[in-house]
GUDOSE-24840 format. One line per field, with one value per atom (N, C-alpha, C): x, y, z; residue in one letter. Coordinates in pm, whole numbers, padded with zeros to 5 digits, always signed. Example, Ala and Ser with C-alpha at 12.3 -4.5 7.8 and 13.67 -1.06 7.14 Angstrom:
2
east	c(+01319 +01230 +01320 +01285 +01367 +01290)
north	c(-00569 -00450 -00330 -00225 -00106 +00003)
up	c(+00780 +00780 +00780 +00708 +00714 +00787)
residu	c(a a a s s s)
This chain:
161
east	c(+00084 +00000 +00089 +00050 +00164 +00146 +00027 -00034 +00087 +00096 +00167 +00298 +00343 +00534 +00594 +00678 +00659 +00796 +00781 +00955 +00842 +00737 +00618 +00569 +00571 +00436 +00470 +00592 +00623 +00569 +00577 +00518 +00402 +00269 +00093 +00119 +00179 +00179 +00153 +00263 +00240 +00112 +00138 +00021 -00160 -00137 -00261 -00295 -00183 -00174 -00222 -00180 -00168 -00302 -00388 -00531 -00604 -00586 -00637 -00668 -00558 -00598 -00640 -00598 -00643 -00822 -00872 -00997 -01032 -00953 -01072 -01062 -00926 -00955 -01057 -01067 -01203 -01279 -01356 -01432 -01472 -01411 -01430 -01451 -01362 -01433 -01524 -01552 -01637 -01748 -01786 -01886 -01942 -01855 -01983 -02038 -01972 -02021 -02180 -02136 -02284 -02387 -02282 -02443 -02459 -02419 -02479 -02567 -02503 -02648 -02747 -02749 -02867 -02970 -02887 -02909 -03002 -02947 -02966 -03142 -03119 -03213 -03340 -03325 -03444 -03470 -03433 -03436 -03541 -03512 -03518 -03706 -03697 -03792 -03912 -03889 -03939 -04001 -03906 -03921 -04056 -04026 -04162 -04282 -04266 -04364 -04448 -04409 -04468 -04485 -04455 -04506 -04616 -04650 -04720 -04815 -04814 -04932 -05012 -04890 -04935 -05030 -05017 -05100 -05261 -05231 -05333 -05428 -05372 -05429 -05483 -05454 -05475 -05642 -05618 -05709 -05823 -05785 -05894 -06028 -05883 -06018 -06060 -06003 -06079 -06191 -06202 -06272 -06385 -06361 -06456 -06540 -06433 -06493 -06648 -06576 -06686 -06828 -06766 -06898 -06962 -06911 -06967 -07039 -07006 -07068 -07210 -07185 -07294 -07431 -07341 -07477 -07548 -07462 -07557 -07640 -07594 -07677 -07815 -07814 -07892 -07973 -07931 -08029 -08090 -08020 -08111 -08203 -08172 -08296 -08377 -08379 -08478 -08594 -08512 -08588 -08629 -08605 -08713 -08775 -08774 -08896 -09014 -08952 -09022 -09096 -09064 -09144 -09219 -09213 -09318 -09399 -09350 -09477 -09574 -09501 -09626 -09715 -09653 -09697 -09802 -09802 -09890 -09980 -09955 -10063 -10130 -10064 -10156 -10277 -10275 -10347 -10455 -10372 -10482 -10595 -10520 -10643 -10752 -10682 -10722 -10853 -10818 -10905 -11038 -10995 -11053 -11191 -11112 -11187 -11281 -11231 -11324 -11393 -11408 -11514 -11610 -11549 -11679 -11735 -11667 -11769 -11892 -11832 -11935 -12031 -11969 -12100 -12182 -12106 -12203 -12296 -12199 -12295 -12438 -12420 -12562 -12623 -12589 -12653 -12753 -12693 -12745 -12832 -12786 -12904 -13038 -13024 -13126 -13208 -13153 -13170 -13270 -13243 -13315 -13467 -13463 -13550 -13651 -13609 -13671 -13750 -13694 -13690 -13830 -13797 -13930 -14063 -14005 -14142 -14225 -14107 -14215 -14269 -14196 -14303 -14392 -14428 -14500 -14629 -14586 -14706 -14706 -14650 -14676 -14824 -14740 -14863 -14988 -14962 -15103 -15227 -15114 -15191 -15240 -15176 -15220 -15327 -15333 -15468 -15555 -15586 -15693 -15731 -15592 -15682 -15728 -15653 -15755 -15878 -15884 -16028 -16114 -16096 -16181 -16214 -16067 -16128 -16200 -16197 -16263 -16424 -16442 -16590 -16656 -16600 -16556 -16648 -16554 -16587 -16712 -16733 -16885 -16950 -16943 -17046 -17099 -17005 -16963 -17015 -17013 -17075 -17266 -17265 -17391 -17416 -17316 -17330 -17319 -17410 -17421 -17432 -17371 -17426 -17326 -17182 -17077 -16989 -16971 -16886 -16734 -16671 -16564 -16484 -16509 -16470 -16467 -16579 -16573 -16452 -16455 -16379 -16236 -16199 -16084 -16043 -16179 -16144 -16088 -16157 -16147 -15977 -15926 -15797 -15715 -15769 -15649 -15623 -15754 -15767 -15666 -15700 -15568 -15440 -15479 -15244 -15198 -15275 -15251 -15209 -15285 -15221 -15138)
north	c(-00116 +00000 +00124 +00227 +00353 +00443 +00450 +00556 +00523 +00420 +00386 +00368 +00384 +00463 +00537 +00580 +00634 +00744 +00689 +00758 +00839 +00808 +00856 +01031 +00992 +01069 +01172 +01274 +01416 +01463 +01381 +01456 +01480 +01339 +01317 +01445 +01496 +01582 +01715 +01712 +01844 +01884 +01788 +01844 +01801 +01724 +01745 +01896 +01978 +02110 +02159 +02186 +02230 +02247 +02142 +02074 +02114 +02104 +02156 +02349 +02387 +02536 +02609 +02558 +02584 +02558 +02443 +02445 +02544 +02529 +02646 +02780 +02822 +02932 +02961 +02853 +02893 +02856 +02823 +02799 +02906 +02980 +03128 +03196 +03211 +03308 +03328 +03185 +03144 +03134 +02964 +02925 +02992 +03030 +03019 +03197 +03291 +03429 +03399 +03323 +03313 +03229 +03139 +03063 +03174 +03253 +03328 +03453 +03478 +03551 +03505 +03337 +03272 +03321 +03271 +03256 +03370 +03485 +03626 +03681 +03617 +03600 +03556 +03452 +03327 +03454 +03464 +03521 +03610 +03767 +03845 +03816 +03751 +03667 +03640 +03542 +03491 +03601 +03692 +03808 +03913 +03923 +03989 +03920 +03772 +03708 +03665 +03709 +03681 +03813 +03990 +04129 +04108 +04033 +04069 +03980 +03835 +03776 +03856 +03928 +03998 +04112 +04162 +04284 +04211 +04042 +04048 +04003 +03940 +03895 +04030 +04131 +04271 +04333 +04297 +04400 +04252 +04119 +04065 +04066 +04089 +04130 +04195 +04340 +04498 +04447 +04333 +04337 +04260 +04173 +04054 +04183 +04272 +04359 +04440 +04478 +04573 +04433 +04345 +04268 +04233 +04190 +04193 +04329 +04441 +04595 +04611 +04551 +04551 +04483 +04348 +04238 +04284 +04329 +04374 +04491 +04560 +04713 +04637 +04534 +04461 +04393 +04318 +04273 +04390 +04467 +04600 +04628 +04658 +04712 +04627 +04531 +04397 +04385 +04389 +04397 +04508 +04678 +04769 +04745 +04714 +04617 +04582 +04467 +04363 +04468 +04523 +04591 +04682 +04764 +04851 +04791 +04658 +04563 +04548 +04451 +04411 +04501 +04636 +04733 +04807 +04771 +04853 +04712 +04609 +04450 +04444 +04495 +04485 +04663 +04785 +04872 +04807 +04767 +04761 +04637 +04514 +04460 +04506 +04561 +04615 +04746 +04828 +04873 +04788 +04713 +04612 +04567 +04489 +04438 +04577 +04657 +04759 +04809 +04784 +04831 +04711 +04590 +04460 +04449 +04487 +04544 +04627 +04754 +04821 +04773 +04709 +04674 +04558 +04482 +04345 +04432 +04515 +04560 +04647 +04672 +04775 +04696 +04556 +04474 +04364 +04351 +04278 +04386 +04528 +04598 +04602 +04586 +04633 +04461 +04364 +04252 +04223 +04294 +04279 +04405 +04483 +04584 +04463 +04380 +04387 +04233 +04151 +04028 +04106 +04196 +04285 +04334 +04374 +04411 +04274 +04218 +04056 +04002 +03999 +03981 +04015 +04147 +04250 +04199 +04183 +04168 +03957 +03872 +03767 +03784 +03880 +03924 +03950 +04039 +04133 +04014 +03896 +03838 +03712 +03673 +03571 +03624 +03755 +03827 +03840 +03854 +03877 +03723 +03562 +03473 +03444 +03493 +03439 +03535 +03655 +03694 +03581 +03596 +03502 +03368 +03245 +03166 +03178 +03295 +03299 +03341 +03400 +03404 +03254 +03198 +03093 +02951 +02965 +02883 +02915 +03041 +03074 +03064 +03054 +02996 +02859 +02809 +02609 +02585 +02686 +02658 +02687 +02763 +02821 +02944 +03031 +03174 +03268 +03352 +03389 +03549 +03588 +03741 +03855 +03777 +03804 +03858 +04022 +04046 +04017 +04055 +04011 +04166 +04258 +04368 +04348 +04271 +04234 +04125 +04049 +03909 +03985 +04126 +04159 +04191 +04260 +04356 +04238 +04126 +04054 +03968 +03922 +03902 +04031 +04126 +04260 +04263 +04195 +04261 +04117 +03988 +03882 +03890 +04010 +04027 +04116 +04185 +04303 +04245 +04127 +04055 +03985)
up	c(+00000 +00000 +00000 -00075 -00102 -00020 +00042 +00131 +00255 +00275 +00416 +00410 +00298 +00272 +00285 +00378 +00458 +00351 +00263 +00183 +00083 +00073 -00021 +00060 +00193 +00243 +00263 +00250 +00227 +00143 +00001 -00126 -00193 -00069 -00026 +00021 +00129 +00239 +00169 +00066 +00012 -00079 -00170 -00275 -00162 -00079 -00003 +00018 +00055 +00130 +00020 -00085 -00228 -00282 -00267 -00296 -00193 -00086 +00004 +00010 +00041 +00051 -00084 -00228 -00339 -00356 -00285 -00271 -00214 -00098 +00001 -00049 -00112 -00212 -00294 -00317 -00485 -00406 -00316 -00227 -00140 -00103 -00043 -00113 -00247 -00357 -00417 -00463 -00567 -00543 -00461 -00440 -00323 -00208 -00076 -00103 -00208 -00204 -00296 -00363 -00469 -00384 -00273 -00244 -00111 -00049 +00037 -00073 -00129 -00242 -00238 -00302 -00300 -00190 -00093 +00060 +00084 +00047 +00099 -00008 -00113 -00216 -00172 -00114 -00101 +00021 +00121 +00227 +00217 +00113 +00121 +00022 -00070 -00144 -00067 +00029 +00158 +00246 +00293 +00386 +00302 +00169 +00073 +00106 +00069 +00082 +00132 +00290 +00387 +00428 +00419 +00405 +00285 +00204 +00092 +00175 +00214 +00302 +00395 +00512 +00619 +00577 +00409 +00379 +00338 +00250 +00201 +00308 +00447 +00601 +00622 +00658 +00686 +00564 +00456 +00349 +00361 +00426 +00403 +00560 +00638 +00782 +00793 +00728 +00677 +00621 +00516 +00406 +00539 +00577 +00656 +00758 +00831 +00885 +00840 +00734 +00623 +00632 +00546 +00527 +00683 +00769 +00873 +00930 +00941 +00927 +00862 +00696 +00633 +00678 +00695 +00762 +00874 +00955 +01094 +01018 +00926 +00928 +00862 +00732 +00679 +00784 +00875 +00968 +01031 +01085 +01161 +01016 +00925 +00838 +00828 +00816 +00788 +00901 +01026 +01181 +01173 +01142 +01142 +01023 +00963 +00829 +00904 +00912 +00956 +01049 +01180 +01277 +01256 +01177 +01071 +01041 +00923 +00900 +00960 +01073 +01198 +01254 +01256 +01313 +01253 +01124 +00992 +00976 +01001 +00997 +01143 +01278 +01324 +01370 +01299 +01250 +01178 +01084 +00985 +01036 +01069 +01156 +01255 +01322 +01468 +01389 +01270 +01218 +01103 +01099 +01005 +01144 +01243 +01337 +01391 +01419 +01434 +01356 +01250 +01145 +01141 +01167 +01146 +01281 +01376 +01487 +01488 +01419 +01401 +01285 +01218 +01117 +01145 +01254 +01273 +01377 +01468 +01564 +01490 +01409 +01323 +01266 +01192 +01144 +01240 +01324 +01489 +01543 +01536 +01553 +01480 +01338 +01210 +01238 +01290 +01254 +01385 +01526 +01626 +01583 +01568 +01476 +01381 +01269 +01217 +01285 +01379 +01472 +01533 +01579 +01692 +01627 +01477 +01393 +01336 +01342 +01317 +01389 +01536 +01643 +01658 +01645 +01654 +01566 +01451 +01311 +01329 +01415 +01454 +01562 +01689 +01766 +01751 +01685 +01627 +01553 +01499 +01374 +01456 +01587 +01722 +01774 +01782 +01867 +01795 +01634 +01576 +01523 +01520 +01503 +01693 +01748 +01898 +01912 +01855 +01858 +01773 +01652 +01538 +01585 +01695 +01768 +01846 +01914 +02030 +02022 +01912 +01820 +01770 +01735 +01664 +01744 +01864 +01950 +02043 +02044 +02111 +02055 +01922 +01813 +01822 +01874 +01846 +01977 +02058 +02222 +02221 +02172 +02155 +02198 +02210 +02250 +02100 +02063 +01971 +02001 +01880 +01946 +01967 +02002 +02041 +01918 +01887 +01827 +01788 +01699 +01652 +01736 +01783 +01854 +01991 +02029 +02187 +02254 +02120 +02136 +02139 +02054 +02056 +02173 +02245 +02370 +02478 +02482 +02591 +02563 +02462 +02441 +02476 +02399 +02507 +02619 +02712 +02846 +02877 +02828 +02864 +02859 +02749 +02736 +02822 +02861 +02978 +03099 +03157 +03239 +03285)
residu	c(x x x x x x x x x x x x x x x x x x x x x x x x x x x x x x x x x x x x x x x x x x x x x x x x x x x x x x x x x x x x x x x x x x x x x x x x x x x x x x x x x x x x x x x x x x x x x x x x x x x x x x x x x x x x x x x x x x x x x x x x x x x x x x x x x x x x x x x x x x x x x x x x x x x x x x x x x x x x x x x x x x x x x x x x x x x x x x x x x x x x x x x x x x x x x x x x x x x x x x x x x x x x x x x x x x x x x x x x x x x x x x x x x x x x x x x x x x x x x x x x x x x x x x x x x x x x x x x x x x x x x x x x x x x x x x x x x x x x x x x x x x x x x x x x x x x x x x x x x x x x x x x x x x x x x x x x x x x x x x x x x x x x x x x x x x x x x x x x x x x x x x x x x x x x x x x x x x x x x x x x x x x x x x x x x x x x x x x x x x x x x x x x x x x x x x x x x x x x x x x x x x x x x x x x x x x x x x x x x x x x x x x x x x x x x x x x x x x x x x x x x x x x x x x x x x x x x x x x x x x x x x x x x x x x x x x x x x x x x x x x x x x)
């Protein structure tokens, strides 16, 4: 094995050194300035990207705000709606019912009126056939003689009582 010759390993020794710090040369120069660019890139990329989130988080709770603003004002209008409504439905009932009050009540009046004039001309028309029976039957008895005026008088004098 050559590695372990020991008449060899001054001249491993060197160009190791050689290879060695020549890397880390171009290695400091080269690569690690471009990949900290990268670095600094993605970073700065990242750092936007998450200021451009934080704005559109920001313009969208403004926005949720607003719509939430709206809705309540929409429900409040809807509920003084609505309460007007009811308020104009129960008028107009409450006037409605009061007008069929008054009209059943005048009709229940006109209706007891005309209930009383029929009684009335029922009455009248009971007393002149109970006069006519009552002629009728003094005839059928054998009492004769007996007006159709007398027979009235004497049913008057019964209703009086």
């Amino acid at each position: 094995m050559p590695q372990l010759d020991f008449s060899v390993f001054p001249s491993q020794f060197f160009w190791l050194t050689i290879c060695f710090f020549s890397l880390l040369f171009i290695m400091s120069k080269f690569i690690i300035p471009k990949a900290g660019e990268m670095i600094e890139l993605r970073k700065a990329k990242i750092e936007g990207e998450l200021a451009a989130a934080a704005e559109l988080k920001k313009q969208v709770e403004e926005g949720m705000a607003r719509y939430e603003q709206a809705l309540r004002e929409a429900f409040e209008r809807a509920d003084a709606s609505l309460r007007k409504t009811k308020e104009e439905l129960a008028d107009t009932v409450s006037r409605k019912q009061s007008d069929l009050a008054a009209r059943l009540s005048a009709e229940v009046s006109e209706g007891e009126k005309k209930i009383e004039a029929a009684k009335n001309r029922a009455m009248q028309k009971i007393e002149e056939a109970a006069a006519d029976l009552t002629v009728s039957v003094l005839e059928k008895v054998g009492v004769s003689g007996v007006s159709k005026a007398v027979a009235q008088r004497a049913v008057d004098g019964l209703k009086r009582k």
